[in-house]
Z-matrix of the N, CA and C atoms (Angstrom, degrees):
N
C 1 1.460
C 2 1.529 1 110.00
N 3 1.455 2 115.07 1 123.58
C 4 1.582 3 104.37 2 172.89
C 5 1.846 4 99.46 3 -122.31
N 6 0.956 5 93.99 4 157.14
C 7 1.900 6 99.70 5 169.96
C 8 1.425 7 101.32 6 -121.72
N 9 1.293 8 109.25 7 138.41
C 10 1.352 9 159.64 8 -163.16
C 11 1.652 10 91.54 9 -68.13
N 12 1.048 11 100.42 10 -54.81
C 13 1.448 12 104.55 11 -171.69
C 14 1.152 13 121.40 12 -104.08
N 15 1.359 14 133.50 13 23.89
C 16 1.277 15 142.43 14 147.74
C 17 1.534 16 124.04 15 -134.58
N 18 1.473 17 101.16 16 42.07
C 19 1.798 18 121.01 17 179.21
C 20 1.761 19 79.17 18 -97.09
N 21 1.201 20 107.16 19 159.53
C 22 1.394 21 146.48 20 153.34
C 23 2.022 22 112.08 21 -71.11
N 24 0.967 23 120.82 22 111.11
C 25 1.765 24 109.49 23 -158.91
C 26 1.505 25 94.50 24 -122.33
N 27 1.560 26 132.34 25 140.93
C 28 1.163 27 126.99 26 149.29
C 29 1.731 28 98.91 27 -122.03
N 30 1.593 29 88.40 28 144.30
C 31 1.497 30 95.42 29 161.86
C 32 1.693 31 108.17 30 -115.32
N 33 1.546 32 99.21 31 137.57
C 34 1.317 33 115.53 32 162.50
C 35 1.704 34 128.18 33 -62.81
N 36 1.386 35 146.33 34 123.22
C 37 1.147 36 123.61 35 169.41
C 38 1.629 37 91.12 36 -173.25
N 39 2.189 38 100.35 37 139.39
C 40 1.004 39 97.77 38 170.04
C 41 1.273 40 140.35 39 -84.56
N 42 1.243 41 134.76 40 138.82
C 43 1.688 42 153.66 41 -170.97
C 44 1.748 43 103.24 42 -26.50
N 45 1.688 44 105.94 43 -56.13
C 46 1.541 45 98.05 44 168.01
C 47 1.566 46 113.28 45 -75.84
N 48 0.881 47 128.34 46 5.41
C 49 2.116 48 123.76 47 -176.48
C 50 1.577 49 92.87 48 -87.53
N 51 1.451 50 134.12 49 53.70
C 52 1.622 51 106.78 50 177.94
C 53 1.267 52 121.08 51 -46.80
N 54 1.971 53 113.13 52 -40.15
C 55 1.448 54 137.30 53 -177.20
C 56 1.606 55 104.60 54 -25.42
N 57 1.900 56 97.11 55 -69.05
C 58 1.369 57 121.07 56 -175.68
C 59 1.415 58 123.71 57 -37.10
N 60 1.439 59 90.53 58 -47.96
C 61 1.811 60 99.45 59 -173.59
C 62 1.310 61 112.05 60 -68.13
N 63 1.902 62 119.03 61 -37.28
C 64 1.275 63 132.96 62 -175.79
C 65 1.832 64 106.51 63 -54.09
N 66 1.327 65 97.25 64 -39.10
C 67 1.601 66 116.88 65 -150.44
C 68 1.816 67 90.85 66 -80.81
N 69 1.263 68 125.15 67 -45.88
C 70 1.194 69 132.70 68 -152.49
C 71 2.223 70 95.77 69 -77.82
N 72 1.624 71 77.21 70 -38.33
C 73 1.940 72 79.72 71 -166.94
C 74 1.413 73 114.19 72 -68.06
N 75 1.419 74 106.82 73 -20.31
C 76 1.782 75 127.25 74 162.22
C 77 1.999 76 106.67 75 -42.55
N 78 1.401 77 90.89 76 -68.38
C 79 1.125 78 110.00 77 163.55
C 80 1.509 79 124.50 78 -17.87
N 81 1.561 80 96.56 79 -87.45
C 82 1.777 81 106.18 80 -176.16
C 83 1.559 82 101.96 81 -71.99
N 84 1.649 83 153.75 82 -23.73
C 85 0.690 84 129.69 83 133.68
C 86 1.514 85 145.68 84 -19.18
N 87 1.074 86 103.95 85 -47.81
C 88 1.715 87 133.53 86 174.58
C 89 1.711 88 89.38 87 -60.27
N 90 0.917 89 114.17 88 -78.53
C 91 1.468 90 143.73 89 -161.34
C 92 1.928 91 126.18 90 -46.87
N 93 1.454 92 106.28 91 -60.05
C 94 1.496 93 136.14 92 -170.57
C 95 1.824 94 104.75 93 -91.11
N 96 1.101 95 104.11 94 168.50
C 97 1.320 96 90.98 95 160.22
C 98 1.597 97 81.67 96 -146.93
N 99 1.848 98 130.75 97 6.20
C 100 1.438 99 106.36 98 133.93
C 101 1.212 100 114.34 99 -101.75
N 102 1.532 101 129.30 100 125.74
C 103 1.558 102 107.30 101 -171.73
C 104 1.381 103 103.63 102 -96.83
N 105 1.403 104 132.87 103 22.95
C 106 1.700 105 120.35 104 175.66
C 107 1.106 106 117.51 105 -43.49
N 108 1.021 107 130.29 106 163.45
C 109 1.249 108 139.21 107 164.98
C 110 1.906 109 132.82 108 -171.69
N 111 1.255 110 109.90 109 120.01
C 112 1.761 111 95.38 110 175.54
C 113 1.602 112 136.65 111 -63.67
N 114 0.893 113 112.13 112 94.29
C 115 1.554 114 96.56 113 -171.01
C 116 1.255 115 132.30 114 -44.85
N 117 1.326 116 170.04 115 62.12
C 118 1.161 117 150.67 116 -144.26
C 119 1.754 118 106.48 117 -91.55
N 120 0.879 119 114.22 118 160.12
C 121 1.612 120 127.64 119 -177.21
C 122 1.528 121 112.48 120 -78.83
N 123 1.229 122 127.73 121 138.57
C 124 1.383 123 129.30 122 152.38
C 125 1.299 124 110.82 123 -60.95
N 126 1.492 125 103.44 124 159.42
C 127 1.400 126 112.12 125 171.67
C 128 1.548 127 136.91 126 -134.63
N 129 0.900 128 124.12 127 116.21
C 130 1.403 129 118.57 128 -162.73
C 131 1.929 130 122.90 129 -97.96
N 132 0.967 131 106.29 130 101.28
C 133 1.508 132 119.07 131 170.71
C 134 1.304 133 125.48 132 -116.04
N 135 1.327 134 127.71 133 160.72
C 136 1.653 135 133.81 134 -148.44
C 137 1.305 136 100.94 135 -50.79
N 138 1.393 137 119.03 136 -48.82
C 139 1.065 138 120.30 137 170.94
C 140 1.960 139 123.25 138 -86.40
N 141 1.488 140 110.20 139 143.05
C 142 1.461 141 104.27 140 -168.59
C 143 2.059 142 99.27 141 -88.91
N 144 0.799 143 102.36 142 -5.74
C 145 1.960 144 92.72 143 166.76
C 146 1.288 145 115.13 144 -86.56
N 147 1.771 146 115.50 145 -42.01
C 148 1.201 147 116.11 146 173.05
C 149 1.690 148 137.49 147 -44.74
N 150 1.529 149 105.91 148 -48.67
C 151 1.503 150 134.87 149 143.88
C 152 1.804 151 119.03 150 -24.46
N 153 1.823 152 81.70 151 -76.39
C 154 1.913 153 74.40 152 162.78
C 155 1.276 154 130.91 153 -57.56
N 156 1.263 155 115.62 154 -71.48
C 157 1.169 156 116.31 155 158.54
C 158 1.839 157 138.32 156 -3.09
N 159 1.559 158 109.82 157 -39.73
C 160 1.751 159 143.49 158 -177.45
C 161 1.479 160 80.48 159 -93.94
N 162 1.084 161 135.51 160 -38.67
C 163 1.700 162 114.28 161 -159.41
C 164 1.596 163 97.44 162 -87.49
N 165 1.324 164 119.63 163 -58.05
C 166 1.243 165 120.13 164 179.34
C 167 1.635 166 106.17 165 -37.34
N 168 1.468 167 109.85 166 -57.30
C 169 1.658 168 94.07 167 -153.67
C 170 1.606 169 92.03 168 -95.05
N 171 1.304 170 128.74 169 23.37
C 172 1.526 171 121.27 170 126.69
C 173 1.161 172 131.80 171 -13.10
N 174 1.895 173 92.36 172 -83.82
C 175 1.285 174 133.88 173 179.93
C 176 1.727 175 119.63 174 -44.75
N 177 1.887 176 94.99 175 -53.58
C 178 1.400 177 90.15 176 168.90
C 179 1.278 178 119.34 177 -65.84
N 180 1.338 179 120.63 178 -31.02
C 181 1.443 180 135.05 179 -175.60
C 182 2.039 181 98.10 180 -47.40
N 183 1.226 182 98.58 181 -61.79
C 184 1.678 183 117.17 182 -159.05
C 185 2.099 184 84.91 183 -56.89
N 186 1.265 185 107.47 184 -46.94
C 187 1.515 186 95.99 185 -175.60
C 188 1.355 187 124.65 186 -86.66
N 189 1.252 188 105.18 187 -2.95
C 190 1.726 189 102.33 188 166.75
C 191 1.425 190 110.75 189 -72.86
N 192 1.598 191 107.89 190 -55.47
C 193 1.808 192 127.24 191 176.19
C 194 1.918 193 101.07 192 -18.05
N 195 1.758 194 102.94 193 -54.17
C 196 1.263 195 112.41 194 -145.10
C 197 1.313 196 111.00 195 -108.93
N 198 1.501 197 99.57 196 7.03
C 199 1.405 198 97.72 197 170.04
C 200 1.758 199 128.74 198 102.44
N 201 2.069 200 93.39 199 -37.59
C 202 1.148 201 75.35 200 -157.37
C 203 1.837 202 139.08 201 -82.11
N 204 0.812 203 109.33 202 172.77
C 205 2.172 204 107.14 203 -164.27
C 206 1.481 205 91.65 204 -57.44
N 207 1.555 206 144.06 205 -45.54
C 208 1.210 207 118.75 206 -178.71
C 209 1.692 208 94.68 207 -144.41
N 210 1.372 209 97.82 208 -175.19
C 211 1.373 210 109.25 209 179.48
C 212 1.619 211 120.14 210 -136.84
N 213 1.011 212 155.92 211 168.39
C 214 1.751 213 153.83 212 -142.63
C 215 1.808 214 89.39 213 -170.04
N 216 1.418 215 102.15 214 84.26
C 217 1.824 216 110.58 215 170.98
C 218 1.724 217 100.28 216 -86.40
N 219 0.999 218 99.13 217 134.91
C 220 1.945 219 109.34 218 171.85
C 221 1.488 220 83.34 219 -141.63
N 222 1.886 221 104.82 220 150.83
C 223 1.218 222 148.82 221 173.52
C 224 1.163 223 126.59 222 -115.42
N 225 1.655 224 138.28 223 109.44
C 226 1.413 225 119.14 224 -130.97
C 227 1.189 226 98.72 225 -109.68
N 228 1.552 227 109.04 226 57.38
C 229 1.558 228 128.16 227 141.74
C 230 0.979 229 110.46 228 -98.25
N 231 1.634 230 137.82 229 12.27
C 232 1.097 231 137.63 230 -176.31
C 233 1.340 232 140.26 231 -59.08
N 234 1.607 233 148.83 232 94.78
C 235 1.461 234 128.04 233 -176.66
C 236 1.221 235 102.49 234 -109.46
N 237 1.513 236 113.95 235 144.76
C 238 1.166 237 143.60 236 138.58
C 239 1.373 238 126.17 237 -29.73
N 240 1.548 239 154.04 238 103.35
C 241 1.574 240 129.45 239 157.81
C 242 1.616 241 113.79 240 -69.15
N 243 0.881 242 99.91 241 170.42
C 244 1.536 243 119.47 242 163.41
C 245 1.600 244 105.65 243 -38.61
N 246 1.404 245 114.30 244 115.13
C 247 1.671 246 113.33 245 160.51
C 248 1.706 247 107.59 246 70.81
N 249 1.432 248 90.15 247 1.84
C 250 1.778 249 76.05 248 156.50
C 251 1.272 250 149.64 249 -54.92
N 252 1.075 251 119.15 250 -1.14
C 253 1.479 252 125.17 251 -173.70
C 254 1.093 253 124.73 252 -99.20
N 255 1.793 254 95.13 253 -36.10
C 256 1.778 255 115.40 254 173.47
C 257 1.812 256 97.57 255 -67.18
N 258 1.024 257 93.82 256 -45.57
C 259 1.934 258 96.96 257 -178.17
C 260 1.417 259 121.22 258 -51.12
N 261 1.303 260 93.25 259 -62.93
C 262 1.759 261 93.36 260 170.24
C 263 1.426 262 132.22 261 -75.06
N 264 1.395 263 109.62 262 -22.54
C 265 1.470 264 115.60 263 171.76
C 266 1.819 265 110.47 264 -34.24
N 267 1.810 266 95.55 265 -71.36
C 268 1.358 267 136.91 266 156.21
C 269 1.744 268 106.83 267 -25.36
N 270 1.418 269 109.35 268 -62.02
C 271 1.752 270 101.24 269 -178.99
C 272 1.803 271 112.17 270 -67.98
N 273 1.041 272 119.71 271 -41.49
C 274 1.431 273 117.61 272 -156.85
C 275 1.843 274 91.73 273 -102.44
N 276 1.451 275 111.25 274 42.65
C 277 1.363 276 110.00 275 160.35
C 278 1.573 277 104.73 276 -116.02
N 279 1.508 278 114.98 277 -15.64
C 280 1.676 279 125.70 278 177.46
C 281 2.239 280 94.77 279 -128.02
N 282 1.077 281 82.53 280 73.63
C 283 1.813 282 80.72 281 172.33
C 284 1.666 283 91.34 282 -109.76
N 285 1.666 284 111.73 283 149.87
C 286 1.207 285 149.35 284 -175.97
C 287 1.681 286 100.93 285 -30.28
N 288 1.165 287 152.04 286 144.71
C 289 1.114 288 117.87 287 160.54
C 290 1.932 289 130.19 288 -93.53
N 291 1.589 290 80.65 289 -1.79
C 292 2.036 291 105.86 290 170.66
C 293 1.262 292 88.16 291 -90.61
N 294 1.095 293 151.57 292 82.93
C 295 1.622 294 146.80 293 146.76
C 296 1.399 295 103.01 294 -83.97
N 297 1.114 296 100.60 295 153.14
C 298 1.754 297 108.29 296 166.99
C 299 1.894 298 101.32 297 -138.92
N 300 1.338 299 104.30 298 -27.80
C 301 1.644 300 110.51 299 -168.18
C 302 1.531 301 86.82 300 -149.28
N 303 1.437 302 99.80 301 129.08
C 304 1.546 303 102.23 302 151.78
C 305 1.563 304 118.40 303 -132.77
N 306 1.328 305 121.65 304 148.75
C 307 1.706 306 119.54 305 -148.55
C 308 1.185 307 97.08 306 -146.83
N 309 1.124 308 118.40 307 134.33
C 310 1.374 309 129.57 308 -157.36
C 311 2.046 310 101.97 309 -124.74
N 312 1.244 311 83.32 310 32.29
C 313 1.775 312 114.65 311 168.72
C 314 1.600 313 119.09 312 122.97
N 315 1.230 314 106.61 313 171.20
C 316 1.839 315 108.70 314 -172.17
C 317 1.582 316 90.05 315 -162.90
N 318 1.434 317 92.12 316 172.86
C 319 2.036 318 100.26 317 -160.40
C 320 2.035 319 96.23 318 -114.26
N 321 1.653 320 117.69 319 -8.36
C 322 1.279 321 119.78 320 -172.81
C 323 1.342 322 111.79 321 -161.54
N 324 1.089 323 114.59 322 127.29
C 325 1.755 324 124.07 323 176.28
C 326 1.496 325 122.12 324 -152.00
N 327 1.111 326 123.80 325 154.61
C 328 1.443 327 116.14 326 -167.65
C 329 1.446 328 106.67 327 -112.57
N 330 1.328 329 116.12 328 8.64
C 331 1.375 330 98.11 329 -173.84
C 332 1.811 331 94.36 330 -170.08
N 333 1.490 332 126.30 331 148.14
C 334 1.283 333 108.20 332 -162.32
C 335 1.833 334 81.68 333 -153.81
N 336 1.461 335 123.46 334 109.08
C 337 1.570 336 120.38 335 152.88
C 338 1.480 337 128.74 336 -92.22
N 339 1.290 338 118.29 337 129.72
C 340 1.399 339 114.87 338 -169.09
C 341 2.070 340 99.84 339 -59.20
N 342 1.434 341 112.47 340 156.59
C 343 1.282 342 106.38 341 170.53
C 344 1.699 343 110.06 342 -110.66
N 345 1.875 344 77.17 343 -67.03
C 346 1.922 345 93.72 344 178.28
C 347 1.252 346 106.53 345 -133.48
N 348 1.223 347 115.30 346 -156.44
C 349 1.564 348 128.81 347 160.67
C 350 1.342 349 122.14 348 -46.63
N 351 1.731 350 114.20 349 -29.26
C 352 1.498 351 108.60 350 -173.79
C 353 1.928 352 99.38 351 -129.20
N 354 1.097 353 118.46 352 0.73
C 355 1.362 354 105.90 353 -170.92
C 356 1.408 355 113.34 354 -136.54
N 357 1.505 356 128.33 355 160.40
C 358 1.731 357 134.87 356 -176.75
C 359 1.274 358 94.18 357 -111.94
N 360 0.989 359 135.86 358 -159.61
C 361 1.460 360 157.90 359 133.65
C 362 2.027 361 113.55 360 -116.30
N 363 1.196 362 81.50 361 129.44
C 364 1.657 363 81.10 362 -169.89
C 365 1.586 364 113.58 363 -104.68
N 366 1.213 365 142.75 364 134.65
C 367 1.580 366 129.64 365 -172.06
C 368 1.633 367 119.26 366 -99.04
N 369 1.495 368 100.69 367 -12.90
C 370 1.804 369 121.91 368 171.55
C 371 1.594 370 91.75 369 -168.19
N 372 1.479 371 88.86 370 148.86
C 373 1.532 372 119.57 371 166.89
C 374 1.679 373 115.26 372 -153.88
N 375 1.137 374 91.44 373 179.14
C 376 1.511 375 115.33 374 -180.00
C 377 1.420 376 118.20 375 -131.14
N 378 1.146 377 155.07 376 86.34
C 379 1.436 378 148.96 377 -173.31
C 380 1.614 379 123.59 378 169.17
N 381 1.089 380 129.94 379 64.80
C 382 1.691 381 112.58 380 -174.69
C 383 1.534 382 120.34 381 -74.03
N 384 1.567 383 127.21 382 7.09
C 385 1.195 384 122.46 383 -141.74
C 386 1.405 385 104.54 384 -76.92
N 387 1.610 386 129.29 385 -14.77
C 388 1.336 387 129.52 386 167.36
C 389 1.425 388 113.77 387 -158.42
N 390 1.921 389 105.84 388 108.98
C 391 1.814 390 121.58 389 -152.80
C 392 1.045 391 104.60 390 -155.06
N 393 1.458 392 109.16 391 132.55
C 394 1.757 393 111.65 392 172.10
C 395 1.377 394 116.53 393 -113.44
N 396 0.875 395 91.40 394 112.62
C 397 2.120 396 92.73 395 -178.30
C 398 1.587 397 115.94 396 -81.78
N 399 1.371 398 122.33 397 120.11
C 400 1.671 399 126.57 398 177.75
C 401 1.727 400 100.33 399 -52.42
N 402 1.269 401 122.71 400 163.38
C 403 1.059 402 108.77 401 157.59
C 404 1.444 403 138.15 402 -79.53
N 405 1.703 404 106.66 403 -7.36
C 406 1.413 405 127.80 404 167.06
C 407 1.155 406 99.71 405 -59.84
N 408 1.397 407 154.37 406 1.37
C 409 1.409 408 147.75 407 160.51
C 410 1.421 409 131.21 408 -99.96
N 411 1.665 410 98.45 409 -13.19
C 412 1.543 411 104.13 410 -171.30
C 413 1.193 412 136.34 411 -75.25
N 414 1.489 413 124.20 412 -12.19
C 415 1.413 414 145.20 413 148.46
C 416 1.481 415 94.31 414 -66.38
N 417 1.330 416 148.65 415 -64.36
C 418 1.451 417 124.74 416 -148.05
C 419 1.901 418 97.06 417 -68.07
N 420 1.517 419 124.67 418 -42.89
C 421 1.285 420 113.82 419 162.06
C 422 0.960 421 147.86 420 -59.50
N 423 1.328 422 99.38 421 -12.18
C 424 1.845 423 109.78 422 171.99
C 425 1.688 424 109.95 423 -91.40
N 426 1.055 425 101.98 424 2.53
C 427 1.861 426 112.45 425 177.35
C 428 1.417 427 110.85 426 -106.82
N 429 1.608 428 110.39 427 14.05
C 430 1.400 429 100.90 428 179.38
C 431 1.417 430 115.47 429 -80.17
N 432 1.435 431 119.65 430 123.30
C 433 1.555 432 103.11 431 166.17
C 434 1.382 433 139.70 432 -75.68
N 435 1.559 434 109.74 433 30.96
C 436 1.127 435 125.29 434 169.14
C 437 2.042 436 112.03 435 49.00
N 438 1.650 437 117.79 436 50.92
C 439 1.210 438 139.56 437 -157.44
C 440 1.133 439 99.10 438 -117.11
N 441 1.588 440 135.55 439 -22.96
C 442 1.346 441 140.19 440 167.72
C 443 1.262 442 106.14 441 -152.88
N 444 1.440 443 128.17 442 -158.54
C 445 1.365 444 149.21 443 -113.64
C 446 1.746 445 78.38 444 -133.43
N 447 1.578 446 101.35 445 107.06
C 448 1.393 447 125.72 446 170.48
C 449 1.499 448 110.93 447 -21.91
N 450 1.580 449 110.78 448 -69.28
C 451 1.333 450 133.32 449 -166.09
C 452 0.920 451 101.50 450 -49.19
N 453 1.602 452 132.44 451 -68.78
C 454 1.485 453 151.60 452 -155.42
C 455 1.683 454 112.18 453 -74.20
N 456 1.449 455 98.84 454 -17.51
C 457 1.769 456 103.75 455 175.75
C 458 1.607 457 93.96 456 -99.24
N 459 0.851 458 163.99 457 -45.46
C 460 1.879 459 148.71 458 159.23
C 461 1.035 460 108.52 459 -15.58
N 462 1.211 461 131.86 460 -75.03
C 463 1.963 462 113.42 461 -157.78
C 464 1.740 463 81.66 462 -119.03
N 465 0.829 464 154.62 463 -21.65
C 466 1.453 465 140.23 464 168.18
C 467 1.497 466 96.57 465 -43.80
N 468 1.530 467 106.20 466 165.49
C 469 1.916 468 117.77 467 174.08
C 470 1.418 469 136.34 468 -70.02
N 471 1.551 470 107.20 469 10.03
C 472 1.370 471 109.90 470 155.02
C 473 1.559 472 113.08 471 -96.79
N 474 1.124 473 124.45 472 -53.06
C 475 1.627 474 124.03 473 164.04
C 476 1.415 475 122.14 474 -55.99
N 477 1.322 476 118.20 475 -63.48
C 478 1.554 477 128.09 476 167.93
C 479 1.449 478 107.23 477 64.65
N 480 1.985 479 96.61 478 48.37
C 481 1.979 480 85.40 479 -173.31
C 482 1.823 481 86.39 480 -103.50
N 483 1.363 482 103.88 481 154.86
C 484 1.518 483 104.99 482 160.03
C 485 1.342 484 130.54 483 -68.10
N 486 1.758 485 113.37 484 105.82
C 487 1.376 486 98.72 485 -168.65
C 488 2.058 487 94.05 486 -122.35
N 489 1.060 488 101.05 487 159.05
C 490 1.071 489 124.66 488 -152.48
C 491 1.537 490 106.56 489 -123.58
N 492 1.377 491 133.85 490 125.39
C 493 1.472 492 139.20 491 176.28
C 494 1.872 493 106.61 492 -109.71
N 495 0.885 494 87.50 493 154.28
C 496 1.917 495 99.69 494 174.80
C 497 1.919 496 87.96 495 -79.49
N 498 1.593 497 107.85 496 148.08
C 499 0.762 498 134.29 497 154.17
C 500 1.784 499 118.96 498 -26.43
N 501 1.473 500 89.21 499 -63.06
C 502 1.632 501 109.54 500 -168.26
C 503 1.586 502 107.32 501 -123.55
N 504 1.295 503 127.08 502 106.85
C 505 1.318 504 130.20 503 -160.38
C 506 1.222 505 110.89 504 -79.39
N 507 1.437 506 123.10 505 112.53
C 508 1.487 507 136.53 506 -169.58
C 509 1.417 508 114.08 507 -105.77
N 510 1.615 509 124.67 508 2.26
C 511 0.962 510 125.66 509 150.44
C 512 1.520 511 126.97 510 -132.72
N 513 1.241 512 120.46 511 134.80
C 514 1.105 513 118.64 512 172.84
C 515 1.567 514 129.28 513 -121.22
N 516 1.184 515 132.35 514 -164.38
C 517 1.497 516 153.80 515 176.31
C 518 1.192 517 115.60 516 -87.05
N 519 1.226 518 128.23 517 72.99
C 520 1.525 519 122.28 518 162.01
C 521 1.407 520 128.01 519 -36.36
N 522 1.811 521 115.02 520 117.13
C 523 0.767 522 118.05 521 162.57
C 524 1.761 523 145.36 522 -46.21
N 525 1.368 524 123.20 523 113.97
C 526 1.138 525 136.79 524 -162.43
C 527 1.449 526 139.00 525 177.17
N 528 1.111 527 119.44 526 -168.52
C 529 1.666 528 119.40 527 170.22
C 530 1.522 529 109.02 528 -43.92
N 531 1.060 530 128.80 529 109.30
C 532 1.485 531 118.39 530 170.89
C 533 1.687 532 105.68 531 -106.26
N 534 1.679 533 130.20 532 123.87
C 535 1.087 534 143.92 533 178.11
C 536 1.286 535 108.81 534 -71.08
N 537 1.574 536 108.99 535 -13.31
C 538 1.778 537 106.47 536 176.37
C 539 1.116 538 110.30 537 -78.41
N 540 1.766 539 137.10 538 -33.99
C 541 1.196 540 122.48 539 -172.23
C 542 1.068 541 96.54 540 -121.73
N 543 1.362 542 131.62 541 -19.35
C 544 2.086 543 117.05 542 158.21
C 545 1.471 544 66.83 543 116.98
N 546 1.056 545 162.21 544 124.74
C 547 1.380 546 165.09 545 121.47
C 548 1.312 547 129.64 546 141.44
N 549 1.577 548 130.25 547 150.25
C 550 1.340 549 137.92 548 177.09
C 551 1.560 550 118.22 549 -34.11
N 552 1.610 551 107.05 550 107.47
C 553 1.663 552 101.88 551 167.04
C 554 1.465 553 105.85 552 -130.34
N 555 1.564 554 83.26 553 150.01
C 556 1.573 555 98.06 554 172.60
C 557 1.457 556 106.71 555 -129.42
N 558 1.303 557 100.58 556 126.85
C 559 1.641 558 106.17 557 177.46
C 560 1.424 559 120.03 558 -75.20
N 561 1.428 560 126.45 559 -3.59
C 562 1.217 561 119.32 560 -164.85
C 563 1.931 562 116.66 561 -62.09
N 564 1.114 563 103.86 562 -5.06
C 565 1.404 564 106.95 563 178.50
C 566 1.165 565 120.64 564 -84.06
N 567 1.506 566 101.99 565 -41.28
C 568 1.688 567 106.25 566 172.46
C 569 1.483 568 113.48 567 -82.37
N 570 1.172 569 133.23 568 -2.17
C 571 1.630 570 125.50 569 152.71
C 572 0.997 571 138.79 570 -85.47
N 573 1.788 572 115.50 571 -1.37
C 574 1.465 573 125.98 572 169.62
C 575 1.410 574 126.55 573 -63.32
N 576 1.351 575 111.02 574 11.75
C 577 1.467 576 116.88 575 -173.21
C 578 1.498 577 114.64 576 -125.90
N 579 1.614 578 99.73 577 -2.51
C 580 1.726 579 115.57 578 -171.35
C 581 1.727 580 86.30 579 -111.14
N 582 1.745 581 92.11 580 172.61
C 583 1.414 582 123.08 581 -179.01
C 584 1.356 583 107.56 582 -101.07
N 585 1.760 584 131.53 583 104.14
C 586 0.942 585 137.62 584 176.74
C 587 1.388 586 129.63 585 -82.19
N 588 1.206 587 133.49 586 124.11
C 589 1.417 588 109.65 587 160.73
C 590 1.458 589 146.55 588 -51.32
């Protein structure tokens, strides 16, 4: 069982995105009824995965420092669906008890096992924009050598952590400027094949 409102939360967002940060805090407003949150900085290196990649294990970084048992990373491309809150409240009261990642949606995966009522097991994905990492995972992410695509090294066969998706994906990737590929994306194509909220 985790509560929503007594996770430890960082949001990712870069220093020039003010938009982002504005847009995202809409969001957890919408969302929390605690809306704290740590900010951590984006990061930018030659390469745009590498960057992510440094921001994420920030985050784990900031929650190992402090101890705490898990952490709730959002990316302030973040959207909300409809009735997400009632949904997930509801999911993360029966979460897996082997978790290593739990994701409250992703835009690509190769493989999807039913668990329960609220969760799959996923074997690769693509998506960090709303994820809570156990702390039983936070050393295997802080050992990434940042050689590929953060997301896809977690439950893929160099990470091999158990990560886990909601049934019905209640958060997603707002469509927009994305700094990862230098141009306008919209994910709506790659979610036509998932179960939305």
């Amino acid at each position: 069982m985790i509560d929503l409102n007594k996770i430890n939360k960082c949001v990712i967002n870069l220093p020039h995105r003010p938009e982002k940060l504005k847009q995202v805090k809409e969001e957890i407003d919408s969302f929390f009824d605690n809306k704290d949150f740590q900010l951590v900085n984006g990061v930018i290196e030659d390469s745009p995965y590498k960057g992510i990649a440094q921001a994420h294990m920030n985050c784990i970084s900031l929650a190992k420092a402090n101890n705490w048992d898990n952490v709730l990373i959002m990316e302030d491309d973040l959207q909300f669906r409809p009735n997400a809150k009632e949904y997930a409240n509801k999911a993360f009261l029966d979460v897996p008890s082997d978790y290593n990642i739990l994701l409250g949606g992703l835009y690509s995966t190769d493989k999807l096992t039913p668990y329960n009522e609220f969760w799959q097991l996923t074997s690769e994905f693509c998506g960090l924009q709303f994820y809570i990492v156990n702390s039983n995972a936070y050393d295997t992410i802080l050992n990434f050598r940042k050689n590929m695509h953060i997301d896809r090294f977690m439950a893929g066969p160099q990470g091999n952590l158990k990560a886990y998706v909601t049934n019905k994906f209640f958060a997603i990737q707002r469509a927009g400027h994305s700094d990862n590929v230098g141009m306008y994306k919209d994910y709506t194509d790659y979610l036509k094949d998932f179960d939305l909220l």
